[in-house]
PDB file as gemmi writes it, atoms N, CA and C in Angstrom:
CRYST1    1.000    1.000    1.000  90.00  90.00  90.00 P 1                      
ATOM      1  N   UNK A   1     -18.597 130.655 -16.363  1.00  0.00           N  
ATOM      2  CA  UNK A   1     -18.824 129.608 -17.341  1.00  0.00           C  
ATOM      3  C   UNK A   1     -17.522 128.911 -17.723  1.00  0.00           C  
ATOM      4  N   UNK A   2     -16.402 129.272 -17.468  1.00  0.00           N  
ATOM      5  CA  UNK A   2     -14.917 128.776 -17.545  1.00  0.00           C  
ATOM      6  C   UNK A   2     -14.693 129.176 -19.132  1.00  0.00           C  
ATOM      7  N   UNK A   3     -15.211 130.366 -19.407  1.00  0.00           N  
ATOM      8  CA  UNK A   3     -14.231 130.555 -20.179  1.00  0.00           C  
ATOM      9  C   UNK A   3     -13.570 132.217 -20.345  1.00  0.00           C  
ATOM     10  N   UNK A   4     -13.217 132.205 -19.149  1.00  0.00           N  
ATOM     11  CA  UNK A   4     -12.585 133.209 -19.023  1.00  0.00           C  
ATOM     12  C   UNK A   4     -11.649 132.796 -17.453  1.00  0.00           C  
ATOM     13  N   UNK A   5     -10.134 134.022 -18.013  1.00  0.00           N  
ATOM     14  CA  UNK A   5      -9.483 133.586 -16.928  1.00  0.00           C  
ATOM     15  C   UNK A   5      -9.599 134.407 -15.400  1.00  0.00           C  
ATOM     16  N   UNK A   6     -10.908 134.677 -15.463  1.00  0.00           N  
ATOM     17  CA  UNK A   6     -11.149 135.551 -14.366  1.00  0.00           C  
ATOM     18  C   UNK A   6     -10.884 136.820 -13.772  1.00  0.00           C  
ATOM     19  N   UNK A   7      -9.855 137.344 -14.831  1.00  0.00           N  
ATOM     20  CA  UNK A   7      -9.242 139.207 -14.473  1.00  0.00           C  
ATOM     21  C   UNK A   7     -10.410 139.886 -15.792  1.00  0.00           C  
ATOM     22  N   UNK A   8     -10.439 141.199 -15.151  1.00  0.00           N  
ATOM     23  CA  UNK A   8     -11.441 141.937 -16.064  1.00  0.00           C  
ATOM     24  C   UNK A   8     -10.723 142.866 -17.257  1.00  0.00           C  
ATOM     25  N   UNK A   9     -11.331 142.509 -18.322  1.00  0.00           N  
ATOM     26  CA  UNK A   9     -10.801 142.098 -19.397  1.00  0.00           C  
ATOM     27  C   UNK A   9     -10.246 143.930 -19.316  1.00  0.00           C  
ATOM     28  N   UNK A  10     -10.995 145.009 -18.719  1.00  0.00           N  
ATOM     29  CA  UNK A  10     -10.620 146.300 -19.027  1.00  0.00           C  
ATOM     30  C   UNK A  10      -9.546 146.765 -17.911  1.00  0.00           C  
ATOM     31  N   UNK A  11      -9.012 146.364 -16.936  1.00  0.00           N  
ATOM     32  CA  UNK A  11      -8.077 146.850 -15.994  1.00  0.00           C  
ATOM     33  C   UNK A  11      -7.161 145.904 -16.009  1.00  0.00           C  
ATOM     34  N   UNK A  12      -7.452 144.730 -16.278  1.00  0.00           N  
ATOM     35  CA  UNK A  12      -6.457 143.374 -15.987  1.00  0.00           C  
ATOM     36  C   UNK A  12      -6.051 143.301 -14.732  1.00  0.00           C  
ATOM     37  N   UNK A  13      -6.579 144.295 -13.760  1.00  0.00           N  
ATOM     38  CA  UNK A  13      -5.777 143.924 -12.586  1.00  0.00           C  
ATOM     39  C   UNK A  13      -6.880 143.529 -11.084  1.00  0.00           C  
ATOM     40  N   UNK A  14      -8.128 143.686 -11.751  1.00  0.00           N  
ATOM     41  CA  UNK A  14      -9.122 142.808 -10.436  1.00  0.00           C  
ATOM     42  C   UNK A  14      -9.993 142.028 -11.534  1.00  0.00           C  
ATOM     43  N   UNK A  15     -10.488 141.020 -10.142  1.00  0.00           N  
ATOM     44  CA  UNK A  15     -11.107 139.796 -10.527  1.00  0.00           C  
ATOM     45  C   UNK A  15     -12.211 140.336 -10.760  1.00  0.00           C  
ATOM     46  N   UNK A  16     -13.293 139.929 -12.301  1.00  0.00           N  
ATOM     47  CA  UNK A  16     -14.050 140.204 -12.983  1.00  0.00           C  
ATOM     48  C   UNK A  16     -15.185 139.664 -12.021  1.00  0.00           C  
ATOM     49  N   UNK A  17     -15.860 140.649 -12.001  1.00  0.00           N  
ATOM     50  CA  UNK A  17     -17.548 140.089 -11.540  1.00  0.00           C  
ATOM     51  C   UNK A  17     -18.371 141.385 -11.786  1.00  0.00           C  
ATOM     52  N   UNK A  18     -19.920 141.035 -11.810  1.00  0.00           N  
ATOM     53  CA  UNK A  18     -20.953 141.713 -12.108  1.00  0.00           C  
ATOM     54  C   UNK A  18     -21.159 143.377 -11.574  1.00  0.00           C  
ATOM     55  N   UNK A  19     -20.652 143.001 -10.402  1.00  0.00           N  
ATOM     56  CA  UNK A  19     -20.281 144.567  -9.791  1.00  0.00           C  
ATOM     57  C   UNK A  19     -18.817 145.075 -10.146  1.00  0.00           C  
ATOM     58  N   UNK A  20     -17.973 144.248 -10.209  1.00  0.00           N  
ATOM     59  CA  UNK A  20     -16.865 145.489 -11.114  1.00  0.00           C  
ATOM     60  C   UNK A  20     -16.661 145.401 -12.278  1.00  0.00           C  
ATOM     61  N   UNK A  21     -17.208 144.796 -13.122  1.00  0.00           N  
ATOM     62  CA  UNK A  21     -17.069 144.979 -14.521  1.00  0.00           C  
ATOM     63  C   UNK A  21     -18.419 146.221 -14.667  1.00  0.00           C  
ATOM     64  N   UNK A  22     -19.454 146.076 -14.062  1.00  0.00           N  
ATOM     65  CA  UNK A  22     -20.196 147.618 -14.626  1.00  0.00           C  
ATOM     66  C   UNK A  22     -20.743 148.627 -13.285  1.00  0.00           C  
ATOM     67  N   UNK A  23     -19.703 148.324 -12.472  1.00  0.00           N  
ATOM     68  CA  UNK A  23     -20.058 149.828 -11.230  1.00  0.00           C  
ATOM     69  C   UNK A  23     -18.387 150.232 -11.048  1.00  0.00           C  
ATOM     70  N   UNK A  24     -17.294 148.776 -10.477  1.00  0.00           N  
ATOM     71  CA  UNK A  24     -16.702 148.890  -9.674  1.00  0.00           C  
ATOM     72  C   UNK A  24     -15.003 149.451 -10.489  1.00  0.00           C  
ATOM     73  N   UNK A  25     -15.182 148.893 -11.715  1.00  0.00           N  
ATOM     74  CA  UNK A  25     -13.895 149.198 -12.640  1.00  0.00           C  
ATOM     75  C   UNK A  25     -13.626 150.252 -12.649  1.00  0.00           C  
ATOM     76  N   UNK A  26     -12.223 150.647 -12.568  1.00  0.00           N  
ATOM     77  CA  UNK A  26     -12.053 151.996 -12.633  1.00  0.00           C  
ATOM     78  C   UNK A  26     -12.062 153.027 -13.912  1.00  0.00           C  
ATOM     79  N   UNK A  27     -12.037 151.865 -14.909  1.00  0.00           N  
ATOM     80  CA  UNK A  27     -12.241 152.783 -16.688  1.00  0.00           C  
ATOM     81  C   UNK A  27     -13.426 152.800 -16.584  1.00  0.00           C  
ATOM     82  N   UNK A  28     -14.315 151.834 -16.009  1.00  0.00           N  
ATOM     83  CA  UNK A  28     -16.039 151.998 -16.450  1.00  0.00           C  
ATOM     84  C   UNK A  28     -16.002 153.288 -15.476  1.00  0.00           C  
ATOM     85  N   UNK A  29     -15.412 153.550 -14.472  1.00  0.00           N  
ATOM     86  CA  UNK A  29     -15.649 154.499 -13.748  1.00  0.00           C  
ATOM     87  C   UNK A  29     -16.189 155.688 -14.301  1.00  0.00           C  
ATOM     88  N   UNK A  30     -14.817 156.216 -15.344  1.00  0.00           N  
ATOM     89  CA  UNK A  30     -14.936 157.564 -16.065  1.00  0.00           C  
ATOM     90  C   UNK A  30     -15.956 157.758 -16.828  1.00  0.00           C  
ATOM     91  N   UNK A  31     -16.800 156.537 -17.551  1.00  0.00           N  
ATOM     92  CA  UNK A  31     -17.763 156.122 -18.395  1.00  0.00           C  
ATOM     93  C   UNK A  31     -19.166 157.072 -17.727  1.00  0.00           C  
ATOM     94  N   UNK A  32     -18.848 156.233 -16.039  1.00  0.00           N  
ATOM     95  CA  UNK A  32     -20.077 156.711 -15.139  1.00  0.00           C  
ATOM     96  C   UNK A  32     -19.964 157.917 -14.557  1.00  0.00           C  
ATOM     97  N   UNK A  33     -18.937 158.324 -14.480  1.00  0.00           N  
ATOM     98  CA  UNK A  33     -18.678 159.438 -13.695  1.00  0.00           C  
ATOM     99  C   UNK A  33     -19.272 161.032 -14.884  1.00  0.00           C  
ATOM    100  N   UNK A  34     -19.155 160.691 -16.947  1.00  0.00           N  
ATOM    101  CA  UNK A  34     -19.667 161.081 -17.471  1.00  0.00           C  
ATOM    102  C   UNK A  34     -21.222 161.309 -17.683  1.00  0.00           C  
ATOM    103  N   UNK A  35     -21.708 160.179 -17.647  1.00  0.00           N  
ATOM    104  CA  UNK A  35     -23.068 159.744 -17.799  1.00  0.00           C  
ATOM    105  C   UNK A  35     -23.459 160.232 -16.473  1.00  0.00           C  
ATOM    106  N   UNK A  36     -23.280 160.332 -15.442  1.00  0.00           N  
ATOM    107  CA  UNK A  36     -23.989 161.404 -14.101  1.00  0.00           C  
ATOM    108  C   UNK A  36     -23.942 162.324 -14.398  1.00  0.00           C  
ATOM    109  N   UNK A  37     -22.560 163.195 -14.998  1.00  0.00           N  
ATOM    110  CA  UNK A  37     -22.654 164.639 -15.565  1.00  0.00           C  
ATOM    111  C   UNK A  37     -24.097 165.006 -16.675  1.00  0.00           C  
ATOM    112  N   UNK A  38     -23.883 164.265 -17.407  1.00  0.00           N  
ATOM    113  CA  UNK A  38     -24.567 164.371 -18.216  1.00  0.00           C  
ATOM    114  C   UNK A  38     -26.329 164.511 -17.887  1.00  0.00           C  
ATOM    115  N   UNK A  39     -26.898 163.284 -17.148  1.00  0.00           N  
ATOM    116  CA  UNK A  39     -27.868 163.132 -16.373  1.00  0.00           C  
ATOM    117  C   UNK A  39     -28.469 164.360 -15.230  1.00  0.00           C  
ATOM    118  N   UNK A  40     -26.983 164.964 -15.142  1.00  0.00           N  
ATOM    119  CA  UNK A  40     -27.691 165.756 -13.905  1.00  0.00           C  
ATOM    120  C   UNK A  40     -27.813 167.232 -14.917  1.00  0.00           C  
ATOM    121  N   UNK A  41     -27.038 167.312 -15.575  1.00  0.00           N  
ATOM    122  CA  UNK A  41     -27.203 168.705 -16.950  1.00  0.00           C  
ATOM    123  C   UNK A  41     -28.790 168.466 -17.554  1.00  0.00           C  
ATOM    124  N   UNK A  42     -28.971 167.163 -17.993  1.00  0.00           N  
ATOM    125  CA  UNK A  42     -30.145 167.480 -18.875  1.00  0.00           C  
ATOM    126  C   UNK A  42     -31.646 167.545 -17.909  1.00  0.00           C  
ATOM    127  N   UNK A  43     -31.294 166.537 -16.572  1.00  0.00           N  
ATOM    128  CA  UNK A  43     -32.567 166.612 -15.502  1.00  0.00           C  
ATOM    129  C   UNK A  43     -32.867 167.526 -14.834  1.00  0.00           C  
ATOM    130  N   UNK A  44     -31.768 168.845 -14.427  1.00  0.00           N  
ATOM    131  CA  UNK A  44     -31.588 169.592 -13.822  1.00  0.00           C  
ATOM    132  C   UNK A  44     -31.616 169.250 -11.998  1.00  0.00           C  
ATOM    133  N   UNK A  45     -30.885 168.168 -11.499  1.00  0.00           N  
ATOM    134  CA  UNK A  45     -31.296 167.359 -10.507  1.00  0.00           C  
ATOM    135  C   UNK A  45     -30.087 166.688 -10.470  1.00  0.00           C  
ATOM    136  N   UNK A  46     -29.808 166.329  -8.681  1.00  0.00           N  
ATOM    137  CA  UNK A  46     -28.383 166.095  -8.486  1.00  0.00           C  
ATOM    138  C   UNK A  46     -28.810 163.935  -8.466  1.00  0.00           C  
ATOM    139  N   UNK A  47     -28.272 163.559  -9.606  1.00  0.00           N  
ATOM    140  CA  UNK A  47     -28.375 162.125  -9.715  1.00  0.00           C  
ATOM    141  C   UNK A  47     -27.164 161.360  -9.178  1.00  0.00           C  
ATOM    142  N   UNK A  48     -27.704 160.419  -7.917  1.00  0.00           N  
ATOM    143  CA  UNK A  48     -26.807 159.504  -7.271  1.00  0.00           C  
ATOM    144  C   UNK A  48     -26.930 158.180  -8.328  1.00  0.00           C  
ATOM    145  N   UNK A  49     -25.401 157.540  -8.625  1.00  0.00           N  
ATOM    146  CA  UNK A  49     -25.670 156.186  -9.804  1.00  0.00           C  
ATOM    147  C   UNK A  49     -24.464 155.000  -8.630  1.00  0.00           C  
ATOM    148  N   UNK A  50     -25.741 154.739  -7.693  1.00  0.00           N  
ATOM    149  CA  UNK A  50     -24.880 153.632  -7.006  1.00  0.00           C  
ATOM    150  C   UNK A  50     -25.515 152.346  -7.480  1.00  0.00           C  
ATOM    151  N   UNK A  51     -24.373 151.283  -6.830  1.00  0.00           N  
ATOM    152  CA  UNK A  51     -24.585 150.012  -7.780  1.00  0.00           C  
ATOM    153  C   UNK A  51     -25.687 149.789  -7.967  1.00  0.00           C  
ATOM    154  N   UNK A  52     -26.823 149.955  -6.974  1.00  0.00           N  
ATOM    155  CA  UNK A  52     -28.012 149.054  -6.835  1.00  0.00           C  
ATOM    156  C   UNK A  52     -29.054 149.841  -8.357  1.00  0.00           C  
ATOM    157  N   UNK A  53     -28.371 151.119  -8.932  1.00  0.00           N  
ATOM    158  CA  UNK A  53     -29.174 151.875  -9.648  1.00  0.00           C  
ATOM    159  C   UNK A  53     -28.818 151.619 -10.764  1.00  0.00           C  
ATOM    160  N   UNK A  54     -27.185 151.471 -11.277  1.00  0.00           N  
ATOM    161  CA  UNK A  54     -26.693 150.603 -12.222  1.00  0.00           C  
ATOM    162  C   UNK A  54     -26.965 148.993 -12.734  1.00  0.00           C  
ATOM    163  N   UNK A  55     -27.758 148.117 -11.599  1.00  0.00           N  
ATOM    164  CA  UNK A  55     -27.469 146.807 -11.885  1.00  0.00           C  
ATOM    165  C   UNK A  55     -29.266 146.576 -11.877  1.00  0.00           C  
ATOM    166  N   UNK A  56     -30.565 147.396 -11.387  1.00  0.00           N  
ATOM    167  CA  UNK A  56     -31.763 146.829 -11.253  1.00  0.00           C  
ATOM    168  C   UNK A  56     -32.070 148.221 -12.140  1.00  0.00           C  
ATOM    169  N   UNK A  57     -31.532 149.588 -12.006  1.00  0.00           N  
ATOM    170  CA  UNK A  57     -32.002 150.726 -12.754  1.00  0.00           C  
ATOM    171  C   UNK A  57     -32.607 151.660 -11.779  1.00  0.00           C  
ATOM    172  N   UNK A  58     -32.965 152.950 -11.866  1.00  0.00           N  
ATOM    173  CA  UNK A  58     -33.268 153.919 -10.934  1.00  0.00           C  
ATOM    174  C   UNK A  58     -34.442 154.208 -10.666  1.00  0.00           C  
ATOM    175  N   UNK A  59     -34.812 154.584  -9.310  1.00  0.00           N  
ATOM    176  CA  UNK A  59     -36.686 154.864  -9.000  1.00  0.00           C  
ATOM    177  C   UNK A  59     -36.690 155.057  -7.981  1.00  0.00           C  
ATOM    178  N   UNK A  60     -37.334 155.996  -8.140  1.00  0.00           N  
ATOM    179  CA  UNK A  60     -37.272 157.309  -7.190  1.00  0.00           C  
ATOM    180  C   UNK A  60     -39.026 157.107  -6.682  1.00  0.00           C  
ATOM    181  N   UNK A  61     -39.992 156.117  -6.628  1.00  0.00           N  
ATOM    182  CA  UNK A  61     -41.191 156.384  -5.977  1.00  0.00           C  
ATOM    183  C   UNK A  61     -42.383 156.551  -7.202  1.00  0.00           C  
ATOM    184  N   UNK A  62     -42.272 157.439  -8.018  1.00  0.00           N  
ATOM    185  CA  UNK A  62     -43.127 157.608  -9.083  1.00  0.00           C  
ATOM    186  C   UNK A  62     -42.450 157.340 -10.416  1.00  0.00           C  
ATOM    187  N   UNK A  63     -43.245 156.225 -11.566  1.00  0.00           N  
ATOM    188  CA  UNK A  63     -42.211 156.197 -12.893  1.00  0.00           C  
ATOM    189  C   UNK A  63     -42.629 157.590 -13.452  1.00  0.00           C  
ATOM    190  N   UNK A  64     -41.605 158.333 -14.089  1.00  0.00           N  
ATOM    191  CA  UNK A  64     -41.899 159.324 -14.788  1.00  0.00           C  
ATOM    192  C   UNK A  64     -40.908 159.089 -16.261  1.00  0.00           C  
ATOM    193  N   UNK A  65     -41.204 160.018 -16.769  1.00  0.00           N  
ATOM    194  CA  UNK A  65     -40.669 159.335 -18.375  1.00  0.00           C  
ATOM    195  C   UNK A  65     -38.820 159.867 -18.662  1.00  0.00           C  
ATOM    196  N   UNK A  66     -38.424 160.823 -17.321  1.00  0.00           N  
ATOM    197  CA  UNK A  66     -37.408 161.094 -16.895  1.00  0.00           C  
ATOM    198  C   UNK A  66     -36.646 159.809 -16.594  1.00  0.00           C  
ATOM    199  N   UNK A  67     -37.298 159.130 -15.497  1.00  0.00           N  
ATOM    200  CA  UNK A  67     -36.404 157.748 -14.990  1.00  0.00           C  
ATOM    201  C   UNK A  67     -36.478 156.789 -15.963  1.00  0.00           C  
ATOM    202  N   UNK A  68     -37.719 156.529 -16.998  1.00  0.00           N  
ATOM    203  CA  UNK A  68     -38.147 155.765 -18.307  1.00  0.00           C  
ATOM    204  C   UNK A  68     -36.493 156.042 -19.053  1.00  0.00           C  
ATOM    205  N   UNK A  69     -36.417 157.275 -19.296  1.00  0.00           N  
ATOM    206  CA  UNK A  69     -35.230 157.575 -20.200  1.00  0.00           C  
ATOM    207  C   UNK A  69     -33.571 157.411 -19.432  1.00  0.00           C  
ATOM    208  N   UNK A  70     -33.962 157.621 -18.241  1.00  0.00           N  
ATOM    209  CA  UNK A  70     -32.330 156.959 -17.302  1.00  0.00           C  
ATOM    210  C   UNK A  70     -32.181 155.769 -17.395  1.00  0.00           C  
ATOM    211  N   UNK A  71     -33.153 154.865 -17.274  1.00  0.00           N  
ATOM    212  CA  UNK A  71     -33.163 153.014 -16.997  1.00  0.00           C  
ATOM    213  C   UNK A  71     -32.917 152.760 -18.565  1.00  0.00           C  
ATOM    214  N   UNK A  72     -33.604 153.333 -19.549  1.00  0.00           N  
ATOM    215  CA  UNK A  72     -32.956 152.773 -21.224  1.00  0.00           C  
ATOM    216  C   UNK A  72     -31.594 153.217 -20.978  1.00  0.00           C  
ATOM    217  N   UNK A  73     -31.217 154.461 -21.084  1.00  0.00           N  
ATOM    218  CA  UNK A  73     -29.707 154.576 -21.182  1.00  0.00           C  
ATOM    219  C   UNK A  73     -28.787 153.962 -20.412  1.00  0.00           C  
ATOM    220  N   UNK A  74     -29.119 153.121 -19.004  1.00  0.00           N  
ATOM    221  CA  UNK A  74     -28.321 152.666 -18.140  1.00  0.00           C  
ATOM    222  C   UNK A  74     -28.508 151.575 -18.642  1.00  0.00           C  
ATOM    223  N   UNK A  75     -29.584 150.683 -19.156  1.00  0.00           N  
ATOM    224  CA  UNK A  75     -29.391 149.316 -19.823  1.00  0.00           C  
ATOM    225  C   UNK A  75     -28.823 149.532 -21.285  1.00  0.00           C  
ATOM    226  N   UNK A  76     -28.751 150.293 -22.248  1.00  0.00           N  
ATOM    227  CA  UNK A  76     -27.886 150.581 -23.322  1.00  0.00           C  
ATOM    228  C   UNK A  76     -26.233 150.255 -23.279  1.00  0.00           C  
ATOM    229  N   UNK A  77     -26.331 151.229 -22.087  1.00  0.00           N  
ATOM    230  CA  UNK A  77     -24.856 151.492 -21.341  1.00  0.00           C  
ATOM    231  C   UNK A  77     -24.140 150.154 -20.834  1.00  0.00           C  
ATOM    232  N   UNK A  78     -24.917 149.283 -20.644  1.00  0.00           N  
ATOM    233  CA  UNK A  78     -24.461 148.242 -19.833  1.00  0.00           C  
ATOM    234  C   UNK A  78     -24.378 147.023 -20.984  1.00  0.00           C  
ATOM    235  N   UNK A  79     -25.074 146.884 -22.045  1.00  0.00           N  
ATOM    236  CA  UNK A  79     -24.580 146.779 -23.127  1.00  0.00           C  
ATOM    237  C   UNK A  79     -23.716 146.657 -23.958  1.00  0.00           C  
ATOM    238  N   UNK A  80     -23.332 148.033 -24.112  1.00  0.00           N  
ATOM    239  CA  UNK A  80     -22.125 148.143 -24.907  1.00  0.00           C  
ATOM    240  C   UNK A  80     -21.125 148.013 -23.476  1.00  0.00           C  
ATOM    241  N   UNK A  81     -21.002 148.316 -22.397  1.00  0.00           N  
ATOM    242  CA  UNK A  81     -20.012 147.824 -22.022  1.00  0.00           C  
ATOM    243  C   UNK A  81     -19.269 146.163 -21.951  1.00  0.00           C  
ATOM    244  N   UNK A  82     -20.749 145.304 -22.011  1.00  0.00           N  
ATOM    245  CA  UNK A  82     -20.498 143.642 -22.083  1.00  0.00           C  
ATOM    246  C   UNK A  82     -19.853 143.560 -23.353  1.00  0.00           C  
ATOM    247  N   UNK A  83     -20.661 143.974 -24.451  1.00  0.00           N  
ATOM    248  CA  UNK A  83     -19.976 143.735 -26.310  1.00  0.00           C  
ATOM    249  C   UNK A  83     -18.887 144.314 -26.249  1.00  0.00           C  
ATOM    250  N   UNK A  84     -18.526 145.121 -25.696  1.00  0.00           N  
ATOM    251  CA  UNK A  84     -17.020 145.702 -25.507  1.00  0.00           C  
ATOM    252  C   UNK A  84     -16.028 144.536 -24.529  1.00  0.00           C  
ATOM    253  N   UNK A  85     -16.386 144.610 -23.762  1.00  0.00           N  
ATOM    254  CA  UNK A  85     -15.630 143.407 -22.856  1.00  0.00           C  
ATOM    255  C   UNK A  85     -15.431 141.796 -23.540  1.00  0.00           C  
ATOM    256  N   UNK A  86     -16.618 141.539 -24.525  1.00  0.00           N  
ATOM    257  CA  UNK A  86     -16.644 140.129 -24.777  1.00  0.00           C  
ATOM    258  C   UNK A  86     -15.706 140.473 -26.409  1.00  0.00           C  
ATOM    259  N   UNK A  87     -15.983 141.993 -26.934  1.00  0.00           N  
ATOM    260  CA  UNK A  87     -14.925 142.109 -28.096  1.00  0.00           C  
ATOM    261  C   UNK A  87     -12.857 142.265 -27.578  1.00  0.00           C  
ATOM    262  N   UNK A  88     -12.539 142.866 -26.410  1.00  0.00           N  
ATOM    263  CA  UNK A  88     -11.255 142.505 -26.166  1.00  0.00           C  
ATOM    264  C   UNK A  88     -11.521 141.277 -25.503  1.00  0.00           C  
ATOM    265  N   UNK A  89     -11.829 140.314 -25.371  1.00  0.00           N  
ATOM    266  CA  UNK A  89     -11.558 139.444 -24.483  1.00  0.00           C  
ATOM    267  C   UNK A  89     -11.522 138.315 -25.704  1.00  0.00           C  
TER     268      UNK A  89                                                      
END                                                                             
């Protein structure tokens, strides 16, 4: 939209876009790399969070109220990471 100078507002050192501001950044990294821990502790189940599961949400074949509760927290998550990005920026 031009109003931004195109580096991502949390590394400053790559060019901001949709896949690295919420898969590819390396601080959002630790964010995600938590939130899998977490996911795979409470599901009891080894959870893959690649982009395509971060940016449309996860589904595995059947909705169950398991993936219901991954897709809110991954759109929550993605959330506060924008209000965070648009608050330093």
């Amino acid at each position: 939209m031009g109003k931004s100078n195109g580096q991502c507002h949390f590394c400053k050192n790559e060019i901001e876009s949709l896949m690295h501001l919420f898969y590819r950044c390396h601080k959002i990294k630790h964010v995600l790399d938590e939130l899998k821990h977490i996911f795979n502790s409470i599901f009891e189940k080894n959870i893959v969070l690649v982009e395509e599961n971060l940016i449309i949400g996860v589904y595995e074949g059947e909705i169950t109220e398991d993936l219901l509760l991954m897709n809110l927290v991954i759109c929550i998550l993605k959330w506060v990471i924008w209000k965070t990005r648009n608050y330093i920026k």
